[in-house]
Residue, then its C-alpha position, 0 to 999 in steps of 0.5 A: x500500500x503506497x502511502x504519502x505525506x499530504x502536502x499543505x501546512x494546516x495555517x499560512x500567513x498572507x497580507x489579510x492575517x491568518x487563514x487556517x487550511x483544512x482539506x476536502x477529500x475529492x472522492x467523498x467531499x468529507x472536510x477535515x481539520x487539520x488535515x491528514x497527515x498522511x493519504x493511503x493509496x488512493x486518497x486524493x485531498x485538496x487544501x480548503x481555505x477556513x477563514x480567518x475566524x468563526x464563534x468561540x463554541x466552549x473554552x477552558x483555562x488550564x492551571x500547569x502547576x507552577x507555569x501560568x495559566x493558559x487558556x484553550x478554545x473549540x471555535x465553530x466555522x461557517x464551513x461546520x468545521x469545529x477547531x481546537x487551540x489556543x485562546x490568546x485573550x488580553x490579560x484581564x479579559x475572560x472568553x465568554x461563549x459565542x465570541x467572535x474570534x480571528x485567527x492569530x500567529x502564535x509559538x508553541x514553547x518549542x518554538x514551533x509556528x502555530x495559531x492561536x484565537x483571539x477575541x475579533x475586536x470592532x464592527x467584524x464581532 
């Protein structure tokens, strides 16, 4: 069975911000985020644009010890996609449920490139 790595980054950087990358499987229309990282002999897969944001569906803040808190989000997109990270609040700020949110460049503690949520500020929420 020949298996191959499926080409796309999940998020990618352009002159209007973040957009997160889903796929959609050609054979089925199924949409899925992130996308495989691996098809089997046969798959075929296209890179989705997601959009820059959707509305924050349930949050939790997580308390690691001795490390400081941090605070992690599903958000709901128009494609009915559900999505799983960070949430990157101002300090002081809370989430609250059904917030407007956008997609924002983040690093994870090892450095690695990522997204995060913010909360969409003006006219757009």
């Amino acid at each position: 069975m020949e298996i191959t790595k499926y080409p796309q980054a999940h998020f990618r950087k352009d002159a209007d911000g973040m957009t997160l990358l889903g796929a959609r499987y050609r054979d089925t229309g199924a949409l899925r985020f992130p996308p495989p990282e691996f098809l089997q002999a046969g798959e075929a897969a296209e890179p989705i644009a997601m959009g820059a944001g959707g509305r924050l569906y349930t949050f939790t803040t997580v308390y690691p010890g001795k490390a400081p808190a941090y605070a992690l989000g599903m958000v709901d997109f128009d494609n009915g996609l559900r999505v799983f990270g960070r949430l990157a609040w101002p300090e002081g700020a809370e989430p609250a449920i059904g917030d407007a949110v956008c997609v924002v460049a983040s690093t994870l503690p090892d450095g690695t490139p990522d997204y995060a949520f913010a909360p969409l500020k003006g006219d757009a929420a």
